[in-house]
C-alpha positions in Angstrom: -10.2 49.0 -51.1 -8.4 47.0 -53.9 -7.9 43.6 -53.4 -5.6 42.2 -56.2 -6.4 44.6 -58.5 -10.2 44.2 -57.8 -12.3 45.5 -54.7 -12.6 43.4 -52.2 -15.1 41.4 -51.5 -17.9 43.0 -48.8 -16.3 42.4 -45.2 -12.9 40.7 -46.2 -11.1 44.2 -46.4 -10.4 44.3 -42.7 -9.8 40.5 -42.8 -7.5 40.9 -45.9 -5.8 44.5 -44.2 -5.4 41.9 -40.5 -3.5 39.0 -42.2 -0.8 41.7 -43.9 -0.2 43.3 -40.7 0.0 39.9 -38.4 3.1 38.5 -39.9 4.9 41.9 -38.2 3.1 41.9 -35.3 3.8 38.3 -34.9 7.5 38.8 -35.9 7.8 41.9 -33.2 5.9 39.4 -30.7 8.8 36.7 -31.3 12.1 38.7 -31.5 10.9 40.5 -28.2 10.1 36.9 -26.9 13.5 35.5 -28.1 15.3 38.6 -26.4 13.7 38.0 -22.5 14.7 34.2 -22.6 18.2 35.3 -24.1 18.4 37.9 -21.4 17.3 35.3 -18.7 18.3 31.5 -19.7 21.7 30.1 -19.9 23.8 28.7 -17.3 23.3 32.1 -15.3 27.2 30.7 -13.5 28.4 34.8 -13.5 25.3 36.1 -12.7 24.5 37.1 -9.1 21.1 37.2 -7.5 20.8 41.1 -6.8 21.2 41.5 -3.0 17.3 43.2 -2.3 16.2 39.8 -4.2 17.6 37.6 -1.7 16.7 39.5 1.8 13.0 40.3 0.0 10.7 38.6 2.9 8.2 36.4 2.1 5.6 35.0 3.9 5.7 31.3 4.5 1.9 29.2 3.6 2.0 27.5 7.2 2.9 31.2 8.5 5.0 33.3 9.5 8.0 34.9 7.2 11.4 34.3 5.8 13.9 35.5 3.3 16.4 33.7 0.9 19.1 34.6 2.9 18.1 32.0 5.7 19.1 29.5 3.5 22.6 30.8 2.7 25.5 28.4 2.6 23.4 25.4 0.7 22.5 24.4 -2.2 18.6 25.9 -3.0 16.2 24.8 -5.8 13.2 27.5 -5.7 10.5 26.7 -7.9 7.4 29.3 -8.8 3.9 27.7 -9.5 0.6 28.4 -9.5 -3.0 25.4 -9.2 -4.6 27.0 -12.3 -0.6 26.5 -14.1 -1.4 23.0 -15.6 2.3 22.1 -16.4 2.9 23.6 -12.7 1.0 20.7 -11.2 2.2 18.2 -13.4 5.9 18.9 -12.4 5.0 19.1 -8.7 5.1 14.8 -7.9 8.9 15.1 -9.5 10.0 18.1 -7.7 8.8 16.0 -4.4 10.6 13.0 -5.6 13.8 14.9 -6.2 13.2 16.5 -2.8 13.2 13.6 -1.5 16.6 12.2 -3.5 18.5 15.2 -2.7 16.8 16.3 1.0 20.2 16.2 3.0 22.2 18.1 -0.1 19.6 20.5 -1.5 17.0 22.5 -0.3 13.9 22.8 -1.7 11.1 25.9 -1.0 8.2 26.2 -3.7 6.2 29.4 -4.2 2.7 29.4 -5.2 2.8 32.9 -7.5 -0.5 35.3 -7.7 -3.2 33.0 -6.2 -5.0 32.5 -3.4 -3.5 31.3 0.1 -6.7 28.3 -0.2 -5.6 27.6 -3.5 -2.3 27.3 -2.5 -3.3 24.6 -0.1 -5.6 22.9 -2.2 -2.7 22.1 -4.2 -0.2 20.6 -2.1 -3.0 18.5 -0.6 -3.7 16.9 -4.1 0.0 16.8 -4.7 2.0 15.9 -1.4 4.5 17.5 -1.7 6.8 17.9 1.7 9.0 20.6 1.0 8.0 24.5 2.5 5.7 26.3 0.5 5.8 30.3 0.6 3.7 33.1 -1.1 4.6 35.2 -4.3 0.9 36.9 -4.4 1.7 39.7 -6.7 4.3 37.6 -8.4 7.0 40.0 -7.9 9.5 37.5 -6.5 9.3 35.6 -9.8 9.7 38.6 -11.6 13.3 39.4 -10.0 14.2 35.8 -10.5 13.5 36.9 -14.3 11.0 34.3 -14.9 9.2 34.8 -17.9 6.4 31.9 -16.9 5.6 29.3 -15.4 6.3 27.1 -14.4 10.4 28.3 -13.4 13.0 27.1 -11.5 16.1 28.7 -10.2 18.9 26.6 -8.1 20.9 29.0 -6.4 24.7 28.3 -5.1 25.2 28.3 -1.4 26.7 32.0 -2.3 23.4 33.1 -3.3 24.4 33.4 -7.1 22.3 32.0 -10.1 23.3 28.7 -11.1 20.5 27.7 -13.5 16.8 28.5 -14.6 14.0 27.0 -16.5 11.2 28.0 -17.9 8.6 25.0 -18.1 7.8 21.9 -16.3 10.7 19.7 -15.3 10.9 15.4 -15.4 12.6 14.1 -12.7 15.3 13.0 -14.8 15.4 16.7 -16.6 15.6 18.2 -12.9 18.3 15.5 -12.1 20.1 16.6 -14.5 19.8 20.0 -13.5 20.8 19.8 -10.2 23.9 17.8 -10.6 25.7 19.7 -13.6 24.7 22.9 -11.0 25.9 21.9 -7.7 27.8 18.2 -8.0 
């Protein structure tokens, strides 16, 4: 191999052959990154969740199951998280204090994606928070809502449709925010 007009030093071929290829492969990594959170941020206001989203059941931590469509008429926040999602947990002691601010306007359901029913559990012991929990164990449900990690949060119009989504952990003030410029 020639390596500026010499051959390369023993072993830094590869090395040298790696670094000329990354900048594509990281290029091709970031416009394909840039084009799912085009195609699933934004205010989401025209968008609709799709119908088999919404009457999807799910099974509910404490037991039993439900669907989205329960909750039709009302303002919903649905957040996806996960115990081993670091910014997940850090989020959680907002999301209960907004519950709390917003508990006879909005409400809340969180759903603990691809783990464990325990861990599940675990975490909203260490964390408190009040609102229903559900299951997303294959992480499916998050998937349709066209999360592209975690943690997300979607607040759905008393219609159903999409009014907003983010990707990452939320302040309370951040959430706030949300919430009012989506539903008051």
């Amino acid at each position: 191999m020639v390596w500026g007009g010499a051959a390369a030093p023993h072993g830094l071929g590869a090395t040298f052959n790696t670094m000329i290829r990354m900048p594509r492969r990281a290029a091709a990594v970031l416009v394909a990154t840039a084009m799912a959170i085009a195609a699933c941020t934004g205010s989401g206001g025209d968008r609709t969740a799709d119908k088999k989203l919404i009457t999807t059941p799910y099974e509910l931590l404490d037991g039993g199951t439900s669907t989205l469509t329960t909750l039709a008429g009302q303002p919903v926040l649905v957040n996806f998280f996960a115990k081993w999602c670091a910014p997940c947990v850090a989020e959680m002691p907002a999301l209960e204090q907004l519950h709390q601010e917003y508990a006879d306007r909005v409400t809340f359901i969180g759903f603990s994606t691809q783990e464990s029913p325990e861990d599940a559990r675990a975490l909203i012991a260490l964390t408190k928070v009040s609102y229903p929990i559900a299951r997303d164990p294959d992480g499916q449900l998050s998937l349709a809502f066209g999360a592209i990690g975690m943690p997300f949060t979607a607040l759905l119009r008393p219609d159903g449709s999409i009014a907003a989504r983010h990707t990452g952990a939320l302040t309370a003030d951040s959430l706030r925010d949300m919430i009012d410029k989506a539903f008051f």
